[in-house]
C-alpha atoms as one frame of an Amber mdcrd trajectory, in Angstrom:
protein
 -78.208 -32.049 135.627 -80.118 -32.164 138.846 -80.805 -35.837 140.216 -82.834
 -34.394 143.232 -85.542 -32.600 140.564 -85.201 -35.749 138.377 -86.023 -38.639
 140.797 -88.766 -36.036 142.196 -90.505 -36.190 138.842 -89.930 -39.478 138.283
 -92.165 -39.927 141.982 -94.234 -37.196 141.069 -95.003 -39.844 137.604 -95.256
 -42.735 139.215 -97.941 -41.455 141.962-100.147 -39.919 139.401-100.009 -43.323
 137.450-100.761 -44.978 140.285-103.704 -42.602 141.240-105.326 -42.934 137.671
-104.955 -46.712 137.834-107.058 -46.737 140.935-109.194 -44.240 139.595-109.707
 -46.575 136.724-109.600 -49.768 138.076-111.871 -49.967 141.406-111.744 -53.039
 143.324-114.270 -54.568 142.588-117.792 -53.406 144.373-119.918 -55.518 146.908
-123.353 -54.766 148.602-123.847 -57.042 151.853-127.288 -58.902 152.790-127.956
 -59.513 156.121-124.393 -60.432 156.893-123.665 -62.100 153.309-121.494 -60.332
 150.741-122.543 -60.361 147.150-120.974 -58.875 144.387-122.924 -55.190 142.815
-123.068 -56.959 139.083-122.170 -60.572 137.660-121.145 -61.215 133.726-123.316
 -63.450 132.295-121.821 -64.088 129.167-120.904 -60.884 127.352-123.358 -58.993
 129.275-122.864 -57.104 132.888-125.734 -57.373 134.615-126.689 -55.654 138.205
-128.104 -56.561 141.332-131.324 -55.930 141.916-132.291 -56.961 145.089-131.414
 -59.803 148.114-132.660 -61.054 151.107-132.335 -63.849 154.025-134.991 -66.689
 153.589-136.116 -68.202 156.531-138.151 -71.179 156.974-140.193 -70.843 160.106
-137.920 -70.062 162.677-134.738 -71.353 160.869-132.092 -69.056 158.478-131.642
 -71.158 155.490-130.314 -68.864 153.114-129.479 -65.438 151.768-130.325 -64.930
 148.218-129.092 -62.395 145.605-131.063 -61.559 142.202-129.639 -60.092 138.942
-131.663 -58.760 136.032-131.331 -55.867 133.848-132.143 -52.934 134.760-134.558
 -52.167 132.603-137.001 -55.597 133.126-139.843 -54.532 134.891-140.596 -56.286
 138.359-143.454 -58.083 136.610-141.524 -59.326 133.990-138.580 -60.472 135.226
-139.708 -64.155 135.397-140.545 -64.347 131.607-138.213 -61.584 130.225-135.849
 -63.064 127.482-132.644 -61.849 129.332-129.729 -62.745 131.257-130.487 -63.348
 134.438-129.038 -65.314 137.680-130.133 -66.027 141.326-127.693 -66.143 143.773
-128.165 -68.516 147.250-125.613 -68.595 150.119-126.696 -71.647 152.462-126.740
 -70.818 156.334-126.818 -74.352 157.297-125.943 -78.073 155.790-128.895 -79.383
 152.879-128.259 -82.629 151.033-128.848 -83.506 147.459-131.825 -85.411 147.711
-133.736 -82.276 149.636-132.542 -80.284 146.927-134.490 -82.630 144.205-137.723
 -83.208 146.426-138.461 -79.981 147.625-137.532 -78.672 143.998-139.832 -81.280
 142.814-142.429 -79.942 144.988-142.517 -76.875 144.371-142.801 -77.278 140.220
-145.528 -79.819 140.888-147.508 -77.232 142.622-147.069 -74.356 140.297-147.140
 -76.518 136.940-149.624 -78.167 134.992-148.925 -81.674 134.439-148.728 -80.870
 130.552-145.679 -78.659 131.360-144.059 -80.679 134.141-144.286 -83.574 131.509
-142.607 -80.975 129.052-140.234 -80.539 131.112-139.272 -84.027 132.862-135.830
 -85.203 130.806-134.625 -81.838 131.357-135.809 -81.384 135.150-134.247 -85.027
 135.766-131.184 -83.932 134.147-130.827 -81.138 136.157-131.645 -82.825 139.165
-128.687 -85.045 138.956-125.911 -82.633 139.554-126.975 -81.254 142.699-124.557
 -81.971 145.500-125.082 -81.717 149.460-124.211 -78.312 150.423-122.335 -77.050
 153.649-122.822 -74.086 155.485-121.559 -71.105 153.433-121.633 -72.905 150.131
-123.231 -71.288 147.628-125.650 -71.954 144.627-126.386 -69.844 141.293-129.441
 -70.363 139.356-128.534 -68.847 136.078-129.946 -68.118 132.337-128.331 -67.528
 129.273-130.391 -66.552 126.717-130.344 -68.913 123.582-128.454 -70.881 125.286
-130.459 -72.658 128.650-130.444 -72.954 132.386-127.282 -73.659 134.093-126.418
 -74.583 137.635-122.977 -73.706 139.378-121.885 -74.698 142.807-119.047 -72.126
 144.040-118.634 -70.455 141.046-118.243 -73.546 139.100-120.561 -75.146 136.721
-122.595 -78.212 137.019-124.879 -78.788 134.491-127.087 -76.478 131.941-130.378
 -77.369 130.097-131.665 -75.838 127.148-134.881 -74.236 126.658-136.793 -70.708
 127.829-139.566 -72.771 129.332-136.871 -74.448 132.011-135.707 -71.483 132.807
-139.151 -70.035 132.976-139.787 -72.879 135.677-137.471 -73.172 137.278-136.930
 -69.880 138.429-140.672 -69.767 139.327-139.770 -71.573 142.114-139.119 -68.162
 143.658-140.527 -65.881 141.324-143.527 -67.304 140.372-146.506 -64.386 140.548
-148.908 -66.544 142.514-147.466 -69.265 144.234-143.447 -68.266 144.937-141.859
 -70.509 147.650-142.115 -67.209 149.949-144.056 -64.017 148.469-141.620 -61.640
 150.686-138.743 -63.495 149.284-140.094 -62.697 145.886-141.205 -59.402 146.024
-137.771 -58.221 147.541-136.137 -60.092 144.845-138.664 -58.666 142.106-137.945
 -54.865 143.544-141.240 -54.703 144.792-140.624 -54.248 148.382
């Protein structure tokens, strides 16, 4: 028997196992936003779903963070605020922001683009939710995420802080930056949105 021709198949094996396992298994895909790696598609649940869009916010001259969205595919721009779907917005701060500016300006904001029928709908929940933030360091990162049937949840890093139940939270809260009218920056949204 010939060892030379048997070890060379046994390497000719191996390297074609290897080459479908790559083939196969990609490492997993990124798309970067103005400097800020995000990941091509997030499982929310069961469910893959893509990116759609990102972009930096800025708040006058300052870069407070880049932002990620994920919806299907197949939600229209106009719909993605009210579509019954998975869906999750991704923020990676460029600078320090402490709890308590989290709450107020999210406070804010709702105040100005709810009625106070809704806002009053919505207030155990909204406290709730309130409570978990955490002051945030440079290059920490924030996900604003819905499962459907299920609620609202907030992660920090990956990990999760709280979730509240109910479409009309999620509906909300997310209009914070994709509300139709009054978004907290209309660029910001429409890039988000896919309506550049």
């Amino acid at each position: 028997m010939n060892t030379h021709a048997t070890r060379r198949g046994t390497l000719l094996a191996s390297l074609l196992l290897l080459a479908l396992f790559l083939t196969v298994a990609p490492a997993s895909a990124t798309t970067e936003i103005d400097g800020v790696r995000f990941a091509d598609s997030v499982t929310i649940d069961d469910t893959t779903v893509p990116l759609r869009a990102g972009r930096l916010y800025r708040y006058t001259i300052f870069r407070v963070y880049v932002g990620a969205f994920y919806v299907p595919e197949d939600v229209a721009p106009d719909d993605v605020l009210t579509a019954d779907v998975p869906k999750r917005l991704e923020l990676e701060y460029l600078r320090a922001i402490s709890a308590d500016d989290f709450r107020k300006s999210g406070n804010r904001l709702l105040e100005d683009q709810q009625s106070p029928e809704a806002l009053a709908a919505l207030s155990d929940r909204l406290e709730t939710f309130n409570a978990a933030y955490r002051d945030m360091e440079s290059g920490d990162r924030y996900a604003l995420e819905y499962r459907p049937g299920r609620g609202t949840r907030l992660l920090q890093n990956g990990t999760p802080l709280v979730e509240v139940p109910g479409r009309d939270f999620a509906e909300a809260y997310f209009g914070i930056w994709l509300h139709p009218e009054e978004p907290l920056s209309q660029r910001f949204r429409d890039t988000l949105i896919g309506q550049r």
